[in-house]
N, C-alpha and C positions, 0 to 999 in steps of 0.2 A: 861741377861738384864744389860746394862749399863747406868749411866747418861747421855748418849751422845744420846739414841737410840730416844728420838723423832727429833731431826733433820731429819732426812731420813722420818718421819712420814710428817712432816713439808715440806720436800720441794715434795712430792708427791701429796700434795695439791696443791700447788705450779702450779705444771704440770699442775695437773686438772682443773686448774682455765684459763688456758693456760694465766698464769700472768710471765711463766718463762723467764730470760733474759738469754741470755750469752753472749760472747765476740766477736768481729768482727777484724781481724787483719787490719788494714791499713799500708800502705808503704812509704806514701808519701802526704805532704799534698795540697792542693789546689782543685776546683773547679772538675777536674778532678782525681783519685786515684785510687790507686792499692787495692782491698778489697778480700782478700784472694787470690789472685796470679789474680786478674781479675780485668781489667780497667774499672772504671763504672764512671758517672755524679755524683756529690757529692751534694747530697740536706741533708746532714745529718749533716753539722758544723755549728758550729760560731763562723765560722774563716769570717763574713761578707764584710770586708774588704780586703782579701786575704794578710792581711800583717802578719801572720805567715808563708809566704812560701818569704819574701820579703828579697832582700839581705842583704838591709841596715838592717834590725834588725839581722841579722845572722852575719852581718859584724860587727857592735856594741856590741851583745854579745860577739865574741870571740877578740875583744879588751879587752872586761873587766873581760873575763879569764884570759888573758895576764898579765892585774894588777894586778887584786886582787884574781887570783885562779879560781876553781870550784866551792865552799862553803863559806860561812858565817861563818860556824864552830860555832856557839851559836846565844845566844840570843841578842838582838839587845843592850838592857843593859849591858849586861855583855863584849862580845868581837864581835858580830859580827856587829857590827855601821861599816856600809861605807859612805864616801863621798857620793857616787851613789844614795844609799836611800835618802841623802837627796836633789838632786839635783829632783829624781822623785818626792817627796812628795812635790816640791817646785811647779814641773812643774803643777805636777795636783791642788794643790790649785790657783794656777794663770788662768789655763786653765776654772776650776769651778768656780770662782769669790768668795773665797773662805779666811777665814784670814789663813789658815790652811792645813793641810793631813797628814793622817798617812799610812803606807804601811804594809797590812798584807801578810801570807805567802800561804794565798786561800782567796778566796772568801768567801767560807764557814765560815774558822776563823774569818775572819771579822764582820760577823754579829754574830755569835754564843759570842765572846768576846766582842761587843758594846752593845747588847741587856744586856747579864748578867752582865756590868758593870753600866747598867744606872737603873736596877729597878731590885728590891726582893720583897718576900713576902709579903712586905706592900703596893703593887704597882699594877695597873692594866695595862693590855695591850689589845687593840681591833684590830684586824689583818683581814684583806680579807683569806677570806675560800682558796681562789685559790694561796695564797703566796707559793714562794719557800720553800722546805722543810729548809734551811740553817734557815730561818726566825721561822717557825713552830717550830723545836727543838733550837732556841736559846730565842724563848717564854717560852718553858716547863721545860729549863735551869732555868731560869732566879729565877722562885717561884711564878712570879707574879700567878696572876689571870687573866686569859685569857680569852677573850670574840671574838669569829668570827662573822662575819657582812658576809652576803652574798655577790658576787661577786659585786664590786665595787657598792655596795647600799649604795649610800651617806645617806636616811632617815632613814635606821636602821639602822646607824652607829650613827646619831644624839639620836636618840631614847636610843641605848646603854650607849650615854655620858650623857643624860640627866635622864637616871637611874643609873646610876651605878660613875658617876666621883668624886662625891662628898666625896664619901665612903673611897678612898684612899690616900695616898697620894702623889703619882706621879701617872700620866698617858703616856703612850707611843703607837704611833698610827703606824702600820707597813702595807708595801704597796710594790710590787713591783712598777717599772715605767711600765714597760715592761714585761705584764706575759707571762713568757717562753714555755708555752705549750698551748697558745690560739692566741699568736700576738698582744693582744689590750693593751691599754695604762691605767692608773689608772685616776681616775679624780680628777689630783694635785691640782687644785685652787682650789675644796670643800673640798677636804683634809684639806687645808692649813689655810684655813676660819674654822673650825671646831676645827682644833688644836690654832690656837688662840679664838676663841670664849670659850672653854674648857679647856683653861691652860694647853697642853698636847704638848709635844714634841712630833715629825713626823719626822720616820724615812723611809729614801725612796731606795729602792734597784734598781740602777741603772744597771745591769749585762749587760743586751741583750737594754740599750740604751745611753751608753758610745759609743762613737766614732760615733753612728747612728742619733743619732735626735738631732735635733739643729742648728742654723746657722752655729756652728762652730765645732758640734759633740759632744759637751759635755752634751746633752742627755737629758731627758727629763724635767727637772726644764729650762731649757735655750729654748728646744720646748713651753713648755708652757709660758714665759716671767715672770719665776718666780726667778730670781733671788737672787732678795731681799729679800725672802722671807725666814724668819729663820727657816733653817729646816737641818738633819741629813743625807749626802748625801752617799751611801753606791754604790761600784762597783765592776768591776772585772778587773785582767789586762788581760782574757786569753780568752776571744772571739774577740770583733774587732780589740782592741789591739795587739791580738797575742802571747801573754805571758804567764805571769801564775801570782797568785795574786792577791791581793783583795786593796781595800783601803775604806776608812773612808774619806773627806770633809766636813768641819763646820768652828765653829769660835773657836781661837785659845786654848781658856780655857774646850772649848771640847776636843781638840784634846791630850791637856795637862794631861786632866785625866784621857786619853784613854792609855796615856803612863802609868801611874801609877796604872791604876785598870784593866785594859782589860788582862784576863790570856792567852787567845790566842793571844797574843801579846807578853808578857812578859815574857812568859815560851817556847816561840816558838824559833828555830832558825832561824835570818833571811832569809827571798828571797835571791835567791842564785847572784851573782852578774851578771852573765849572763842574765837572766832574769829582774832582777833590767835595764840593759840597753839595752833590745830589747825593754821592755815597756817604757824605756826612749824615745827608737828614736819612736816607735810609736805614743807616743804623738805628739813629734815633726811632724812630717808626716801626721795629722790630722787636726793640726794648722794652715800647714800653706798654707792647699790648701785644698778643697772640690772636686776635682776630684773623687777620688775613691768614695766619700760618692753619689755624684751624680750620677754616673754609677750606683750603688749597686740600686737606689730608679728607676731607667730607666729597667733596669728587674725586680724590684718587683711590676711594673706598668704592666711588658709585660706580665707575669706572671697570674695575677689577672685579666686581660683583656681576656685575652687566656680564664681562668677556668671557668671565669665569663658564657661565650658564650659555652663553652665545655658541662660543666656538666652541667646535668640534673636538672631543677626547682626542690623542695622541692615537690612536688602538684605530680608526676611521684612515688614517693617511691623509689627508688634506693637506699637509703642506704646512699649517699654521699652527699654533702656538705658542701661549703665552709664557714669555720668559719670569721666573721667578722674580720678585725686586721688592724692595723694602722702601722706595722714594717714590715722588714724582714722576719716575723716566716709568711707561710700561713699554716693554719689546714685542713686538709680533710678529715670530719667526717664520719665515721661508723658504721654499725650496730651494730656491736658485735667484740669482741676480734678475733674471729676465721676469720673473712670475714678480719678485718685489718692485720692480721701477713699473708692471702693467698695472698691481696694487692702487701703487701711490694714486697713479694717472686717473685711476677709476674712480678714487677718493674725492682727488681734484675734479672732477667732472661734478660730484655728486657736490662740490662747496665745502670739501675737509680738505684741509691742508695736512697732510700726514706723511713725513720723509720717508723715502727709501735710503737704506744706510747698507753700503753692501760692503766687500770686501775691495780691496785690502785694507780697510778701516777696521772691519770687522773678522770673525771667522767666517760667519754666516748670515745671510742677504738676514735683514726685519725691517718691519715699520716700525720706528723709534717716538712714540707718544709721548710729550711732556704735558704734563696739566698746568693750568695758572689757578690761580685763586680766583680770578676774574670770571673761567668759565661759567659758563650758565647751565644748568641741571640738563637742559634740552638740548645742548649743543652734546654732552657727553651720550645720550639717548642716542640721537643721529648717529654718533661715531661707531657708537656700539652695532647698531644694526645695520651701517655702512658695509662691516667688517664682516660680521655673520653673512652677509649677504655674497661675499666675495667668494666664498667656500662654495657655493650652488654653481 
């Protein structure tokens, strides 16, 4: 017997729960991809905009290898400050309406280092059940006192502030915009009405609706016409955008002591400069035209219209169903863990690549659809009566 011997115990439950992941190789990125030597239809990214495979950011990156290397080589403090950081952090607070930006080096970091720099154990935080895990573990970082509110239940979430706000002394309210394994939107303006009626700062994780929703793609506080609205804007550079990276948006005295207290920030080594300007030009490319973003919503129209008419009413028992959602993600709910991973496989057979996403990620087993901009009419067709076909 060793210290190490319940691992093996550990992941054999694992198995049994059939909650096991493992690794899928790809080759190549876009709509279409190589997935272990085999060309399949890609419903498995959020590359939504297909500008991770787009020249101009691979042409901008290796410009800025050119100047400034591979790395950052440290902390953005210490040695690795580039001009480029701050040309991005400039772009995205002008793009966001924003006095401010700060650039992390994930997404992840981002929220894990702004959560734990804004509230401790004298603090409470109320968070949607269904939030990103990045948000979940930089609640239980944080010390605070953690309260969940059912899936966007704006009346227990009031019910929450009106027991419990009084008690602390800072309040922090966390939300995705865009929950990443259902599709649906959070409801910003009762948020935002609650965090001022409550004295409570609202932080919102923009990841899956940066470059997608908005008049201009800067995502869900701009879909909702909330601009004005004071609040903690949190995203990522590495799905629409194409990169890799997280950022922070507020007003400048936020962002100020984001630099001086946020440890995933300040102990991190910057974004590497590459990176720094593929999410540069991607911005750029979002700005200054709605093309790609209106393509991507023209197959997630054709898509839902398809599934809508395909699969089987709820009232039949099949097992499937489509989840509500107002983005890019469509879900196609399951019975069980075992009937979603035979799904996917069957998908895979057929040359769709369509995840199975089961629990404990989720409540309940689905195939999690993302669209790109890049799909082709015919690829959405296939998927659609891939799916239909699965119900027989």
């Amino acid at each position: 017997m060793t210290a190490y011997d319940w691992i093996e115990t550990a992941l054999n439950t694992v198995h049994k729960a059939h909650w096991y992941r493992s690794l899928k190789t790809i080759t190549r990125p876009g709509s279409t991809v190589s997935l272990q030597g085999k060309l399949v239809s890609n419903f498995a990214s959020n590359d939504y905009l297909g500008l991770a495979g787009d020249p101009r950011l691979a042409e901008a990156a290796i410009a800025a290898i050119q100047t400034w290397g591979t790395g950052s080589t440290g902390s953005r403090l210490v040695s690795g400050h580039r001009p480029i950081h701050e040309a991005l952090e400039s772009a995205i607070a002008s793009w966001k309406q924003t006095e401010a930006a700060i650039v992390y080096s994930s997404g992840y970091l981002a929220n894990l280092g702004t959560i734990t720099a804004l509230v401790n154990r004298r603090d409470l935080i109320l968070a949607d059940t269904y939030n990103h895990a990045s948000l979940k573990q930089g609640a239980r970082l944080s010390g605070a006192t953690v309260y969940e509110f059912d899936h966007v239940n704006m009346a227990q979430l009031q019910a929450q502030l009106a027991a419990h706000r009084s008690e602390y002394r800072r309040c922090l309210l966390l939300s995705d915009s865009v929950f990443s394994m259902d599709g649906d939107l959070c409801p910003l303006p009762q948020l935002i009405a609650l965090a001022q009626d409550y004295e409570c700062m609202l932080l919102i994780d923009e990841a899956h609706g940066t470059g997608v929703l908005g008049e201009t793609g800067a995502g869900c506080v701009e879909h909702f016409g909330c601009r004005d609205a004071v609040l903690i804007q949190m995203g990522t550079l590495s799905k629409a955008l194409g990169s890799l990276g997280g950022y922070v948006a507020g007003s400048a005295a936020l962002i100020d002591y984001l630099r001086n207290r946020s440890s995933s920030w300040i102990y991190t080594t910057g974004l590497s400069p590459a990176d720094t300007a593929a999410a540069l030009a991607a911005v750029k490319i979002i700005r200054e035209g709605g093309g790609l973003r209106s393509q991507l919503w023209q197959r997630v129209t054709q898509l839902k219209q398809a599934l809508t008419t395909q699969l089987s009413p709820p009232e039949k028992q099949t097992g499937m169903r489509l989840l509500p959602s107002e983005s890019p993600i469509l879900c196609v709910q399951m019975s069980t863990p075992t009937a979603v991973l035979q799904a996917s496989q069957q998908l895979l057979d057929q040359g769709i690549f369509a995840p199975a996403i089961r629990p404990p990620t989720v409540p309940t087993s689905r195939l999690r659809l993302s669209l790109m901009a890049t799909h082709q009419p015919e690829q959405i067709e296939q998927l659609a009566a891939a799916l239909a076909k699965l119900q027989s």
